[in-house]
C-alpha positions in Angstrom: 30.2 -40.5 -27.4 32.4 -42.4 -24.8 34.8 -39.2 -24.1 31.4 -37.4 -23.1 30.1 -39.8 -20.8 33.0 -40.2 -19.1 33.1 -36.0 -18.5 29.8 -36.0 -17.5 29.1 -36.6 -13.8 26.3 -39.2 -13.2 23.1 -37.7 -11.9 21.9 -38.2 -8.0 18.2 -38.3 -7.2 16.7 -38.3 -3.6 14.8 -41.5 -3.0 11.3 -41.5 -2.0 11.8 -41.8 1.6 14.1 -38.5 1.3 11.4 -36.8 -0.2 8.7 -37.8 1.8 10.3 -37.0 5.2 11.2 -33.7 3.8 7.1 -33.2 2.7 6.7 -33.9 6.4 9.0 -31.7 8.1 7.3 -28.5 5.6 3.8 -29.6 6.2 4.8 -29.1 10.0 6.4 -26.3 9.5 3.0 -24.8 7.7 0.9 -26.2 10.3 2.7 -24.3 13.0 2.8 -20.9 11.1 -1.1 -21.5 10.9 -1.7 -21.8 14.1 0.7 -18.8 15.3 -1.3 -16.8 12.7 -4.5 -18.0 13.9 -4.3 -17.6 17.6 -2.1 -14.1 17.0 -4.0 -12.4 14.1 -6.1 -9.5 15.6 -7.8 -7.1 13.4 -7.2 -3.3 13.7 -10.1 -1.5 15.2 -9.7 0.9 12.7 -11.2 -1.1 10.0 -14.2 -2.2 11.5 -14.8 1.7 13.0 -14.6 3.0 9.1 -16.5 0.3 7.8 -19.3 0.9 10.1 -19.1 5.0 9.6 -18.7 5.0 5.9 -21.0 2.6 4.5 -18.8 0.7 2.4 -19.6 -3.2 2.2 -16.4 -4.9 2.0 -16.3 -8.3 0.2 -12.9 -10.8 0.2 -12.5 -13.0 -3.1 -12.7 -16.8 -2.3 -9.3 -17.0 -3.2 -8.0 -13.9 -0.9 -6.3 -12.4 -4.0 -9.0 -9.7 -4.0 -10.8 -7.1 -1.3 -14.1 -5.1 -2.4 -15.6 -1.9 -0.9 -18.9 -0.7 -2.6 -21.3 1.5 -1.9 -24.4 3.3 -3.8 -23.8 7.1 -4.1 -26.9 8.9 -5.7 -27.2 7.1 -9.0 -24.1 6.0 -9.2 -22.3 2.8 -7.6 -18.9 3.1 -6.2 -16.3 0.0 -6.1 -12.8 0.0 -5.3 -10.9 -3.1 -5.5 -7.5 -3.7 -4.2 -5.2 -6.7 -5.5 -3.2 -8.5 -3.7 0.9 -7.7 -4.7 3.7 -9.9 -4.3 5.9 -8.4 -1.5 9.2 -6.5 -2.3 12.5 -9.0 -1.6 14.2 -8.4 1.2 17.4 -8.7 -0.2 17.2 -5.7 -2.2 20.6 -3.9 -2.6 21.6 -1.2 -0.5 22.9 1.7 -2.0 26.3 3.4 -1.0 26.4 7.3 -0.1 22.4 8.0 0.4 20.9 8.4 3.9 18.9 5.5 5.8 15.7 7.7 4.9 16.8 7.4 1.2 16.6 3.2 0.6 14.4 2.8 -1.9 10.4 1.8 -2.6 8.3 2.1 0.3 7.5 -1.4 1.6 3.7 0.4 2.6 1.8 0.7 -0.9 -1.3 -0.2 -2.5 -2.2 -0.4 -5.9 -5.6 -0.3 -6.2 -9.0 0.8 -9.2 -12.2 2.6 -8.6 -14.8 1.7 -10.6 -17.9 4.8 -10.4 -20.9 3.1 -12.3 -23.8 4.9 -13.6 -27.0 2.8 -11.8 -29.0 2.9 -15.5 -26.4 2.8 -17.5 -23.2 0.9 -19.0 -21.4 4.2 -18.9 -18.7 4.9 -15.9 -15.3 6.2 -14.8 -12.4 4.0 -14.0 -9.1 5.0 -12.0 -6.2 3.0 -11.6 -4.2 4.3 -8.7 -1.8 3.9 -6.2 -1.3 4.6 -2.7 2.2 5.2 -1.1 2.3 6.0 2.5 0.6 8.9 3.0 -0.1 10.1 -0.4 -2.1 8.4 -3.8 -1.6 9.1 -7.1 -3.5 8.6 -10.2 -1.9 6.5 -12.6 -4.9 6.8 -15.2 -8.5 7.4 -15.4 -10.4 6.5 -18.4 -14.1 7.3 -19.3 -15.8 3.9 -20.0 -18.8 3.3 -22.5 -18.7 -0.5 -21.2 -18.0 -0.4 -17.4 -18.8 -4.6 -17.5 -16.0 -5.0 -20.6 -13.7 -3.3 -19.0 -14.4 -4.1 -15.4 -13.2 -8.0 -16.4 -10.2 -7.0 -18.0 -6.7 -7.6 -16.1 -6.0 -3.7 -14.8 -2.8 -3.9 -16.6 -4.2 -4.1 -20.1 -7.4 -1.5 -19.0 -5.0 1.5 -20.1 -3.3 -0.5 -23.4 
């Protein structure tokens, strides 16, 4: 037991006053990215124009994790939700010999599920998809006897 304590280096910890100075210089360093994003944020007229054209109510989850746009459509009701993604790291490996066009997963996609409801029924059609610059593709689409069962389900396990 002695030959391993003497190998072993002793431990350092910061003291309190380490740690609480370096809380303070983080909680200013969040303070000021809130403000920046605060007085620079503008939203894109785009959204607001298609929002007001297509009849789409958009709802924001109180945590911001999750954006709604519904809408009735005949009998049925449409809702597509979009999750928010953890970003890609920007220290992703390059790869030797391709071309600059060639680097990898775009940084501009969505993954995102449309719910179509049947107003008077439990009954609807559920699509998991993905957009990628330009273009979307389906990544499934299931026929649902229980729209509400499958509706609460994480999306991952919808198609298990």
């Amino acid at each position: 037991m002695g030959v391993f304590a003497a190998q072993t280096p002793k431990m350092m910890f910061s003291s309190f006053e380490t740690i609480e100075k370096a809380s303070g210089k983080l909680s200013k360093s969040l303070e000021s990215e809130i403000k920046y994003e605060n007085e620079n944020y503008t939203q894109l007229e785009d959204i607001e124009t298609f929002l007001n054209e297509s009849g789409f109510l958009f709802k924001e989850s109180d945590n911001g994790l999750e954006m709604t746009l519904s809408k009735e459509v005949g009998d049925k009701t449409v809702t597509v939700v979009f999750e928010a993604r953890q970003p890609l790291p920007d220290d992703m490996p390059e790869q030797e010999g391709e071309d600059q066009e060639e680097e990898g997963p775009s940084d501009n996609y969505c993954d995102f599920t449309v719910f179509v409801a049947e107003s008077n029924s439990k009954k609807g059609l559920i699509v998991e998809a993905t957009s990628m610059d330009t273009e979307i593709a389906f990544n499934t689409i299931l026929c649902a006897d229980d729209m509400a069962k499958l509706k609460a389900m994480p999306r991952f396990e919808r198609s298990l």
